[in-house]
C-alpha positions in Angstrom: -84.2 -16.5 -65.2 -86.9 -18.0 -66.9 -86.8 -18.9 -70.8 -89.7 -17.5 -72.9 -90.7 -19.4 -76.0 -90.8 -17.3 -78.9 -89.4 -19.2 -81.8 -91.8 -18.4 -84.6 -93.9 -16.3 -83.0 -92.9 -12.9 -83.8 -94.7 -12.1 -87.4 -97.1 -9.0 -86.5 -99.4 -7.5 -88.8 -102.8 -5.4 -87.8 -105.0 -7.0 -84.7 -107.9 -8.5 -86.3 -111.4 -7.8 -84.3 -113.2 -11.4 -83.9 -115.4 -13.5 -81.3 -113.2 -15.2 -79.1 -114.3 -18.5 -76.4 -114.5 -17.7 -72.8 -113.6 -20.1 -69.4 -114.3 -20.1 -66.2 -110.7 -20.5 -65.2 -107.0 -19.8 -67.4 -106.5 -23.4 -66.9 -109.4 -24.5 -68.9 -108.2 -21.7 -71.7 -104.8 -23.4 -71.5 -106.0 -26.8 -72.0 -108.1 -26.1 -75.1 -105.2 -24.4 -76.5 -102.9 -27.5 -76.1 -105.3 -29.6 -77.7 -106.0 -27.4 -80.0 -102.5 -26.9 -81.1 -101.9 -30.5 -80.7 -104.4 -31.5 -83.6 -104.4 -28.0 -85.3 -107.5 -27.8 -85.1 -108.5 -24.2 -87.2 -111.9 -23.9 -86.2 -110.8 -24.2 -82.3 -107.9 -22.1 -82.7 -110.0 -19.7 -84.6 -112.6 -19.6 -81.5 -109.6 -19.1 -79.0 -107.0 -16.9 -80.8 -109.1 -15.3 -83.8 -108.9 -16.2 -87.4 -105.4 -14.3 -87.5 -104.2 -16.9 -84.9 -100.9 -17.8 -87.9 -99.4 -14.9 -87.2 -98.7 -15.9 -83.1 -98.3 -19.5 -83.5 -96.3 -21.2 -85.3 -98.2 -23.9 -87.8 -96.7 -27.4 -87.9 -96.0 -26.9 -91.5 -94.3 -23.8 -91.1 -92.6 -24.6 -87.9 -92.9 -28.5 -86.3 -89.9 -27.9 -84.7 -92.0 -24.8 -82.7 -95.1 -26.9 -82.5 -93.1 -30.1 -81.6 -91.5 -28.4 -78.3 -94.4 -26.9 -76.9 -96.1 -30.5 -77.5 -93.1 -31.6 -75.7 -92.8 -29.6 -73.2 -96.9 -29.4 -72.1 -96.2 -33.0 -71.4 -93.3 -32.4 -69.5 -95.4 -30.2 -67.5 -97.4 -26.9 -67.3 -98.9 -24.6 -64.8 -100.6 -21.3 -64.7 -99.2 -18.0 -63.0 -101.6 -15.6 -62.4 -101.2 -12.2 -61.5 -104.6 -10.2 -60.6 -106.6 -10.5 -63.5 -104.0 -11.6 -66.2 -102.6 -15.1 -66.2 -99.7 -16.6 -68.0 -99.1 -20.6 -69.1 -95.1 -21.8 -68.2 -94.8 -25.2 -70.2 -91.7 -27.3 -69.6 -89.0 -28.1 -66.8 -87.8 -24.6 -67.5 -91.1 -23.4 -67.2 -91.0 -21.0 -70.6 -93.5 -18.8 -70.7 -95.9 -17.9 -73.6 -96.2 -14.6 -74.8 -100.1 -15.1 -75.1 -101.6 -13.6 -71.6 -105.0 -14.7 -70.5 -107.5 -11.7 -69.0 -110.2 -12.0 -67.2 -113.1 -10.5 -67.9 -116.7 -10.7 -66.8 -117.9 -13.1 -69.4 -114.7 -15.2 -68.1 -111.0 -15.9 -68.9 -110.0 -15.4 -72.6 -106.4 -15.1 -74.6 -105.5 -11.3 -74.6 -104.1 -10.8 -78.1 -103.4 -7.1 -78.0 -101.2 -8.2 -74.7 -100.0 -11.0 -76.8 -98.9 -7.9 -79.2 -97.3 -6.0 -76.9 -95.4 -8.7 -75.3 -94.0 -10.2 -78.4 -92.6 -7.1 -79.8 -91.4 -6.6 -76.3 -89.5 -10.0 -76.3 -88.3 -9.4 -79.6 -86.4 -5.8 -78.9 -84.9 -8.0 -75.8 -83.3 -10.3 -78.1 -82.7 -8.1 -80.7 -80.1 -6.1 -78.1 -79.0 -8.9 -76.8 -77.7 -9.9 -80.4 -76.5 -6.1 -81.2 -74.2 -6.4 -78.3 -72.8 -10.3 -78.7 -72.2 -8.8 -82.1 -70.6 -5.8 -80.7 -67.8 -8.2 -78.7 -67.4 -10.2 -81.8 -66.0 -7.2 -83.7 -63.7 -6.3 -80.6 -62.3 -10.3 -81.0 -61.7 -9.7 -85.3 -60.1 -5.9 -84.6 -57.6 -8.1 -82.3 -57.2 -10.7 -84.7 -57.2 -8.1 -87.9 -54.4 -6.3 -86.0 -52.3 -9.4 -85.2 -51.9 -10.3 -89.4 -51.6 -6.5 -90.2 -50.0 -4.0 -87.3 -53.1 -2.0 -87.7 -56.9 -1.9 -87.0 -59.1 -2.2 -89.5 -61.2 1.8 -90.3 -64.1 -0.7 -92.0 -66.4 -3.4 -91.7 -66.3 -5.0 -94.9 -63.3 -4.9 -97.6 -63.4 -3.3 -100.8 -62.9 -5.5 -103.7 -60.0 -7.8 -103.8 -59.1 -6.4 -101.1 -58.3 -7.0 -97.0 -58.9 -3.4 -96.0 -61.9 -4.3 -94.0 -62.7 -7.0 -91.5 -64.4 -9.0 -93.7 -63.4 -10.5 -97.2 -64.8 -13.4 -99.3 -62.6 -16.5 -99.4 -62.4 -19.6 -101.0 -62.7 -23.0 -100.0 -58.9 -24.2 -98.2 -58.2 -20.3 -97.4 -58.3 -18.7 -93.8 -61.3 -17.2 -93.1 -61.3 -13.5 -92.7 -61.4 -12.0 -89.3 -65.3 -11.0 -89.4 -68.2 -13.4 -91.0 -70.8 -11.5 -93.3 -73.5 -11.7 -90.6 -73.2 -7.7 -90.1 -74.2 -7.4 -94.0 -78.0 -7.7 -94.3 -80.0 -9.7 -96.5 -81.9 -7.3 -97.7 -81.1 -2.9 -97.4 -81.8 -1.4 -94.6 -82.8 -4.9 -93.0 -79.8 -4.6 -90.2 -78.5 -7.3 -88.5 -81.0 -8.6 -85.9 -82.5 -5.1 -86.3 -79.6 -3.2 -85.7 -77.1 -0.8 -87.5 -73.6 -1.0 -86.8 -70.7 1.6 -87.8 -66.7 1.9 -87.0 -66.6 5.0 -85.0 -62.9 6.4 -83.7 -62.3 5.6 -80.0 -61.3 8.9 -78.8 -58.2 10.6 -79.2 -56.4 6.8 -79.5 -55.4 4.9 -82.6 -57.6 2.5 -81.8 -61.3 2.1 -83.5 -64.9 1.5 -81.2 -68.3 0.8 -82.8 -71.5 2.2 -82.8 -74.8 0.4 -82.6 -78.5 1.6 -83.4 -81.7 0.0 -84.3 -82.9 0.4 -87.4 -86.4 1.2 -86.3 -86.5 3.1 -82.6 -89.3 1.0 -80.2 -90.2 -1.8 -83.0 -86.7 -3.5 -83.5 -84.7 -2.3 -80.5 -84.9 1.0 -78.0 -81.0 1.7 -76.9 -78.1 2.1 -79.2 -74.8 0.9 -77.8 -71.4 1.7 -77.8 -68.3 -0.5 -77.1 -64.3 0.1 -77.4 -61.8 -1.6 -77.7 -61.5 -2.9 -74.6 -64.8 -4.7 -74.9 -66.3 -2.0 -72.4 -69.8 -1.5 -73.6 -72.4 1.5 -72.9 -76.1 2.3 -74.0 -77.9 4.8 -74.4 -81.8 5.3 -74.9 -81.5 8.3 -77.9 -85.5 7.9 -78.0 -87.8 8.9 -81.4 -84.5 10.7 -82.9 -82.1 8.2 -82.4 -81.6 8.0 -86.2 -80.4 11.7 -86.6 -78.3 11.8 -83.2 -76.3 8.8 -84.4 -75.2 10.2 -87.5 -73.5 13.1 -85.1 -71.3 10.1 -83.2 -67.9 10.0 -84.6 -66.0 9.3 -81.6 -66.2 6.9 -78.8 -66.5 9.6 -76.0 -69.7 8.5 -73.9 -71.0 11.4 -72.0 -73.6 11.5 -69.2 -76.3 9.8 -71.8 -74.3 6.7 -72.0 -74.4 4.3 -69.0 -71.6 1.6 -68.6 -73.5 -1.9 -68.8 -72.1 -4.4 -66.1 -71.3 -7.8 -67.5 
């Protein structure tokens, strides 16, 4: 599967309307646009992308890492897929693909931002479930380890207080880490973890415990919620606009015809 190259490219705000450059074919568009990047050059990028062009690409200041590796990888080598009237650039030997789509139009070829929109977002919800459900089998490894030092599953994520009633306590330097990191905690409320909620649900009738996972905003951080017990089986579920109020009714791990097994 091809690798798409998103690393600081996924700050959205409101599409700007501007004047953007036209060319007679995507390859010309994608050569301005290395070059372009390569000096960042504003007033080129402005003319190609729109003034608002910082909030797709990353700037070397921001991110040289970003702007290093598609440098990098142009040289490497690049080529353009096209698809009717839409055209992509792969850059690289792994030929990632940009998330900034090239239409054609009668005044000529010219980057498609509202594409470029849609296709970020779109990339980000993939990775943002893809993270929900490593995280997911990372619990099911700390409930094992939680139950080898105690003879019991843990009923919480993190501990209370001076306490080791959860799978996650702070520790000091020399002492055994706790079974879970902090990751699940956000940064900020209501952030999530890679925009996802996660809560300790019972796993049926048994003693053991299965957890639930939502995103914290339905279609803009992630579309299916997910499910796994403790047997690291995992199912999902697409709860659609009201995923927020159906969650709050799960309290057992009991997946009925909603909930489709995912093959791993």
């Amino acid at each position: 599967m091809k690798k798409v190259l998103i690393s600081g490219w996924l700050a959205l705000f409101a599409l700007p309307v501007f004047a953007q450059q036209y060319f007679a074919t995507p390859e010309k568009a994608a050569t301005a646009l290395a070059e372009a990047i390569s000096t960042q050059n504003e007033p080129a990028l402005n003319g190609l992308l729109g003034e608002d062009w910082r909030q797709y690409l990353p700037q070397r200041e921001a991110d040289p890492q970003a702007v290093a590796r598609f440098l990098r990888d142009w040289k490497v080598g690049h080529k353009i897929v096209e698809q009717g009237d839409m055209a992509h650039l792969n850059v690289g030997r792994e030929e990632w693909q940009l998330p900034l789509p090239m239409l054609k139009s009668a005044e000529g070829w010219h980057f498609d931002m509202a594409q470029a929109a849609d296709e970020i977002q779109t990339r980000e919800i993939g990775r943002n479930e893809l993270s929900a459900i490593q995280a997911m089998h990372a619990y099911v490894d700390a409930q094992n380890e939680y139950y080898q030092h105690f003879q019991r599953y843990a009923k919480k994520l993190f501990s209370s207080a001076g306490k080791k009633d959860g799978l996650y306590w702070p520790t000091q330097p020399g002492e055994e880490p706790s079974p879970l990191g902090p990751a699940f905690s956000p940064v900020e409320p209501g952030e999530g973890y890679h925009g996802y909620r996660f809560r300790i649900i019972h796993d049926g009738d048994k003693q053991t415990v299965a957890l639930l996972a939502w995103p914290v905003a339905w279609g803009e951080t992630g579309v299916m919620s997910f499910m796994i017990d403790q047997n690291d089986r995992v199912y999902q579920a697409n709860l659609g606009k009201d995923t927020e109020t159906l969650v709050q009714a799960i309290t057992r791990f009991t997946p009925d015809e909603k909930w489709q097994a995912i093959e791993q």
